[in-house]
N, C-alpha and C positions, 0 to 999 in steps of 0.2 A: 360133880353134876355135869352134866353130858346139854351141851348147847342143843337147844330145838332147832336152829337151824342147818345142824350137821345132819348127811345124809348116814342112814344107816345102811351095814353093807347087801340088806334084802330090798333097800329102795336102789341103791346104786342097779342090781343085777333089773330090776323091773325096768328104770329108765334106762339101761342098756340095748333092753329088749324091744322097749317101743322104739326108740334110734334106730336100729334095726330093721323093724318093721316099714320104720316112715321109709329108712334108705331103699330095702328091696322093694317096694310099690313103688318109688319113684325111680328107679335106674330099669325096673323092667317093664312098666308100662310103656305102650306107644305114646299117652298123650304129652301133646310139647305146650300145650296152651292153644286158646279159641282165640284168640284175639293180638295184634301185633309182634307177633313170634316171629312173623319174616323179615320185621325190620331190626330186629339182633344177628337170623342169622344167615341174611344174605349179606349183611358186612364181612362177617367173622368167613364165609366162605370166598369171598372176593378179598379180604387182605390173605388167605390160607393160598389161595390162586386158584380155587378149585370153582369158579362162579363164572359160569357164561351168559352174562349177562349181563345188563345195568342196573344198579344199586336205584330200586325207588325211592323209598325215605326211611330215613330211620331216628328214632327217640333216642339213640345213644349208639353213636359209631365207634364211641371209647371201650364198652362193652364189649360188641363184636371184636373190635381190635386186641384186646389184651385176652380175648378166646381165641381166636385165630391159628394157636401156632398149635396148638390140641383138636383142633377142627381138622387141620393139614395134617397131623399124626393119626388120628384115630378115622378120619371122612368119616365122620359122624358128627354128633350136635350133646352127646353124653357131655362134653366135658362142661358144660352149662347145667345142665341137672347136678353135675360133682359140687360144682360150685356154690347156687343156688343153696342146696342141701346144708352147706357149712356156713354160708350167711343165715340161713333160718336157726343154725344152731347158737348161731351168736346174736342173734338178736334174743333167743328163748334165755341164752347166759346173763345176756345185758342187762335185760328186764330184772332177772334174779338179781344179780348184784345191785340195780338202781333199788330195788325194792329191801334193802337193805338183809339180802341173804335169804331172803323169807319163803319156805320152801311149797307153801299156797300158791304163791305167786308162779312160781317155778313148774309147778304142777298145773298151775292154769295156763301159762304159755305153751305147755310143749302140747297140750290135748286140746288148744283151739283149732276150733275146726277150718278158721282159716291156715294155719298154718299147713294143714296137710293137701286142704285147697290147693292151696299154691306152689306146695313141694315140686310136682312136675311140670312148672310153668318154665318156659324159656321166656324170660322175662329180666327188664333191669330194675324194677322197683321194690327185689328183695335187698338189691345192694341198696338201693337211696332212700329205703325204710333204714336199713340201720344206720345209714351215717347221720339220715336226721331225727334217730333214736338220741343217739350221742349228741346232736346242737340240743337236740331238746335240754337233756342232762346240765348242761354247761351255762345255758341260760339259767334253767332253773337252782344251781350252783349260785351262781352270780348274783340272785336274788337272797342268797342267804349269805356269803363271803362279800358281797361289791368289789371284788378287785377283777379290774379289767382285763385280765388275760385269759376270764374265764368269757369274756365276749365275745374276745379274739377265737378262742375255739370254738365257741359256737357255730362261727359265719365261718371258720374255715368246714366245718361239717354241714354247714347247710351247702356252701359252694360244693363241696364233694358231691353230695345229694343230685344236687341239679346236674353235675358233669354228667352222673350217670343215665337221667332223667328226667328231659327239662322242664316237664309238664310241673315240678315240685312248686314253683313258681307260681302258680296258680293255688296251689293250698298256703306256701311260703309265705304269699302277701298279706295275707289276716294272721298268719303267726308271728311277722314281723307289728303289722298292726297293734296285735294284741299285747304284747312282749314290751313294745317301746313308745307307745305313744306318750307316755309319761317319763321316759330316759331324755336325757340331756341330749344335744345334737353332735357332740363330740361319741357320744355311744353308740350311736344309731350309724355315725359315721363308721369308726372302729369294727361296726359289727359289716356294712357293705362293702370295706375294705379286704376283710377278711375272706368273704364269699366269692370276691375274686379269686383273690390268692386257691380258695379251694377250687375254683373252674380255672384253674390252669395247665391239668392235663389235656383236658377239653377244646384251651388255648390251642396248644402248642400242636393237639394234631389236627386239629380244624386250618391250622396253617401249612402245615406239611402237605394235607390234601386241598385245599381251596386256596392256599397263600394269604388268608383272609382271619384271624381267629373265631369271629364272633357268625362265622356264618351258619352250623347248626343251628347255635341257639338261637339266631334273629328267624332263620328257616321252619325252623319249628315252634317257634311262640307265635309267630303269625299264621303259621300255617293253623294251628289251633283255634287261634282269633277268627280266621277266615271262616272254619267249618262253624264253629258257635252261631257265628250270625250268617249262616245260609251261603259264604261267598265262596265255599270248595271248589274244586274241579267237579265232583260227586254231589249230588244230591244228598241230603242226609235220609236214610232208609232203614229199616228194621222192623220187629215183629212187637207190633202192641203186645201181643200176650206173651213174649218173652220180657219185655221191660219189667210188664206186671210184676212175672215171676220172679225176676232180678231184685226188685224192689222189697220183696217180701223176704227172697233169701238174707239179703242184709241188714234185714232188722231182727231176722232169727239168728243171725252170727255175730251179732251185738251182745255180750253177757247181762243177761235179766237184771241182775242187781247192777247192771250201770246206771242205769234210770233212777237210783237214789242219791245221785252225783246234782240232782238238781233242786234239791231240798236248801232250803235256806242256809244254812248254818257252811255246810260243805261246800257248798256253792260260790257264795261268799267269801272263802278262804282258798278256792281253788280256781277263780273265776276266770281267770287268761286260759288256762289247759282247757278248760270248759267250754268257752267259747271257739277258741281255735276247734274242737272236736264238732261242737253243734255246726259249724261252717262250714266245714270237709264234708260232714255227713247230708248237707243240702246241697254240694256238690255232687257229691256219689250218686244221690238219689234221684239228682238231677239227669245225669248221663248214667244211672241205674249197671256200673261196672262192680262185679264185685272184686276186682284183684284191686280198686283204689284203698279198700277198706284196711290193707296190710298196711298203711301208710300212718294211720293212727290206734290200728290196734294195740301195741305196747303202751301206748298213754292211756289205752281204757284199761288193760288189765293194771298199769299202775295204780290207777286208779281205785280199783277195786281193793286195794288192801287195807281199807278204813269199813270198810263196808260186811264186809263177811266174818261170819263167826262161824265157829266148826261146823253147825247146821244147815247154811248158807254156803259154804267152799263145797260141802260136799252135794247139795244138789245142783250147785253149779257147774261142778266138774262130773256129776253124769250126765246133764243135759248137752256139754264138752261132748264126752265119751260117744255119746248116741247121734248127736251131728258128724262127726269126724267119722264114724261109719261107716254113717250113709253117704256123705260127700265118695268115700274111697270107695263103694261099688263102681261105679262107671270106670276108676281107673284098673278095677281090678277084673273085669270083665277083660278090656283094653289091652293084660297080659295075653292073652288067648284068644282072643275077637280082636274084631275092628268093627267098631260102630257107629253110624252117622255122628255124632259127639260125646267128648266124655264128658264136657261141661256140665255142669250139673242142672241148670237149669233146660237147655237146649235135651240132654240126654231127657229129662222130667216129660218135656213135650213130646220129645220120640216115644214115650213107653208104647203108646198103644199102637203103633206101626213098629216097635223098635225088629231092626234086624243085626241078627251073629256071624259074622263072617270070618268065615278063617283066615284070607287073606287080606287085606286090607286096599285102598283103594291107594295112596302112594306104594306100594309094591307093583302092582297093577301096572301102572304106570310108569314105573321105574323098569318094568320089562319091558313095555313097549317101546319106553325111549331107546331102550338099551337093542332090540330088533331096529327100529329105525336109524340109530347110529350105525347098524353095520350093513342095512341095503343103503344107506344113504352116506357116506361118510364126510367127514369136512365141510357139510354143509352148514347156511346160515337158516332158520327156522323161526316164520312167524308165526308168532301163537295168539290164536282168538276163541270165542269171538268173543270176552273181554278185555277190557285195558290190563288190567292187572294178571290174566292166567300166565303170560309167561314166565310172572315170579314163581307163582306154582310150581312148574316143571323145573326150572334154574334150580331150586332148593333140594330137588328130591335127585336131580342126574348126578353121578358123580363122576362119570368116564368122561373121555377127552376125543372122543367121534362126533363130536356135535360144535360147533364153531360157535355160535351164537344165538340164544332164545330173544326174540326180540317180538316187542307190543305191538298190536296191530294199529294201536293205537298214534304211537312213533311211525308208522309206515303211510300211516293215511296222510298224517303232516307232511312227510315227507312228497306226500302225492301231489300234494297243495299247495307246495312250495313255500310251506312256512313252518315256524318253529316256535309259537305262540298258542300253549292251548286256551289260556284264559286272560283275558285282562278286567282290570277295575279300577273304577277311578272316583276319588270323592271330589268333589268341587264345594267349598265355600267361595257363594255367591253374593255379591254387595244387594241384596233384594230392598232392606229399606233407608239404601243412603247411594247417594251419589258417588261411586268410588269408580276412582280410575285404575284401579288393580283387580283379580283378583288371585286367588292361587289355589292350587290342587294337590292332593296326593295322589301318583298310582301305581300301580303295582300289576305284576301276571308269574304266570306259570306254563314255560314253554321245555322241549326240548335244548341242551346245548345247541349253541352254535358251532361249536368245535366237535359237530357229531360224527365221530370216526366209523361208523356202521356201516358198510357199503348197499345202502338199503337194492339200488339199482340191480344188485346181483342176485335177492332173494328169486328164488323157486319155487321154494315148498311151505305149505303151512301145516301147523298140526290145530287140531283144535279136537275137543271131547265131543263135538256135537256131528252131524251128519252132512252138515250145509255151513261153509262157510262165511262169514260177514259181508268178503267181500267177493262179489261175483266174476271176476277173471280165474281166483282159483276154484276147482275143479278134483273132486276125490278122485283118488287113483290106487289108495289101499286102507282096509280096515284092520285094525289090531284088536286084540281084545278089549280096552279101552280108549286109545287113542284112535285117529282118524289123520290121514296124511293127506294131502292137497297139493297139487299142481297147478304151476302159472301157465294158463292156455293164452297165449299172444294170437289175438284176432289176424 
């Protein structure tokens, strides 16, 4: 008698085929992701040496780092989609094997429509989905064996997690909540000891570059904290009826029967998964992202294998089929167009203006740069008139006629002879007691001090727009998309 969980070899050629499919939409599409892409992969091009410019911030420099020497061989950003692609494959593996072989399950990971979502995201949180697929695993292990070395692996996968994505922290803290509020203190130890241990790549090159280990991770959870409660450098800004849309997408890539995960009985029996999920999901909804949702989707589809009966998997897995779809129109346009976005939600708002363009707008601009490196050569190059455009160009140049794209934002400070963009400070005040103390925390966000840019010797600026930000330069030639600018000395 032939096990049901074995594939047979007409399903083997079918999942070969959609592999396939997922691979070619995501190594031929343009899109690289809507949202924090440059902070993977202006690291991976400045460890590669190919990056003129300064590193703004990024959610995992380990990332970029261990892409870097494929970034330097191919000057391209593919080897992040290579990788990506074989993490999504191992997470689809994992789930199957956690789900103890079961080929529903197997068939509902590889056709979620997150999953092909995200296929073309240059992103870190398809690696720190899987590694806190596996804490998850090892926890829940631990609950059924009690021997502590299924702890220890736990917290060394959630540390992995966070090395590669520190924001995990932030879901982390009600899974650790959830998980151990009832373990002994020696567990809960065991298990934070561990999570070092797994942030010690993260260590080691956070030291090599800052001399300092913990400085991503202190850089970036605060910088997080900062934005939450309004104290950014940036304002917080966006489009009410993209949130909407966001908010709606996420609860239609949530699988229908998970919603009976909250029935008494199941509930009950599975109440720590449960809750850790219902908490991520008032996050997600909260900052309305849908790439967070990768982060707990293998614990809903595990979920799901108590719940579906053949009637149930299969109209699961074509509402699957018909989301994964539509989600891959925009990227499949994106083989042959270039379109204001391929996100899905942003692409939804574009329809009724949407435009097909043969060429694409960084091509555009990757000529122009490539014209202006050769009337202008070895020059340094401010780029406005926002903070952030000359990551823009930095990401897309890849020749070495260009010295340095630098913020016009770094140039004004530099005007002003400071190097402080922001400060904050909280003061606990002795208001109703006579104290002869009291004390403060504070904090900012400035340029280095040790700023080697020779701002002094700037010229030229580029910027997309017609009129510069800052009034001494002066257009002096138009490209097809870019705009070059001259320093007129009164």
């Amino acid at each position: 008698m032939k096990k049901q969980n074995k594939f047979e070899r007409k399903e083997k050629i079918i999942i070969a085929v959609v592999f396939l499919i997922l691979i070619a939409i995501t190594l031929t599409t343009q899109y690289i992701g809507s949202t924090d892409t440059s902070s993977f992969t202006s690291p991976s091009k400045y460890f590669a040496g190919k990056y003129q410019a300064k590193i703004r911030s990024s959610h995992s420099y380990l990332w970029g780092f261990l892409n870097s020497p494929y970034v330097a061989f191919t000057e391209s950003f593919i080897s992040f989609k290579i990788f990506n692609l074989f993490i999504l494959s191992l997470i689809i593996f994992s789930v199957y094997y956690m789900s103890g072989k079961n080929k529903k399950i197997f068939y509902l990971a590889l056709f979620s429509p997150l999953i092909w979502y995200m296929a073309p995201w240059i992103n870190s949180i398809q690696i720190s989905s899987l590694f806190f697929l596996w804490c998850y695993f090892f926890i829940k292990r631990h609950s059924s064996s009690k021997k502590l070395k299924n702890i220890f692996y736990s917290g060394i996968f959630f540390g992995l997690a966070a090395a590669f994505w520190h924001a995990i922290f932030f879901f982390g803290l009600f899974f650790i909540i959830f998980y151990f509020y009832d373990k002994k203190a020696f567990e809960l130890s065991l298990f934070l000891i561990a999570i070092l241990i797994g942030l010690i790549p993260n260590f080691i090159l956070d030291f090599f570059l800052y001399n300092y280990p913990f400085h991503s991770l202190l850089k970036n959870t605060l910088g997080t904290f900062s934005n939450l409660f309004g104290l950014g450098v940036y304002s917080h800004f966006g489009s009410f009826e993209l949130s909407i849309l966001n908010r709606i997408l996420i609860i239609l890539l949530i699988p229908f029967y998970f919603w009976k995960s909250y029935y008494k009985d199941f509930f009950k029996k599975n109440y720590r998964i449960i809750l850790f999920i219902t908490t991520s999901l008032i996050i997600i909804m909260i900052n309305s992202q849908i790439r967070y949702l990768l982060l707990i989707f293998p614990f809903i589809i595990l979920l799901l294998l108590e719940h579906l009966d053949k009637n149930k998997f299969k109209k699961q897995i074509i509402i699957f089929i018909l989301l994964s779809a539509i989600i891959t129109i925009p990227y499949l346009l994106q083989i042959f167009y270039s379109t204001p976005s391929a996100e899905l939600s942003s692409f939804i708002g574009n329809l009724p203006s949407l435009q097909l363009d043969k060429i694409s707008q960084e091509q555009i601009f990757q000529q122009d740069l490539n014209q202006i490196a050769k009337n202008f050569p070895n020059q340094i190059f401010l780029v406005g008139n926002f903070p952030d455009d000359y990551q823009t160009l930095a990401n897309i140049y890849w020749g070495e006629g260009i010295s340095e794209f630098v913020s016009v934002q770094d140039y004004q400070l530099f005007l002003q002879n400071s190097s402080v963009l922001i400060e904050r400070e909280i003061r606990f005040s002795p208001i109703n007691i006579n104290d002869r103390r009291e004390f403060w925390i504070s904090g900012g966000i400035g340029k280095p001090l040790a700023d080697n840019t020779d701002y002094s010797s700037i010229k030229y600026a580029i910027s997309e727009e017609k009129e510069f930000c800052l009034e001494e330069f002066k257009i002096i030639k138009s490209y097809e998309s870019l705009n070059l600018f001259e320093k007129k000395n009164d």
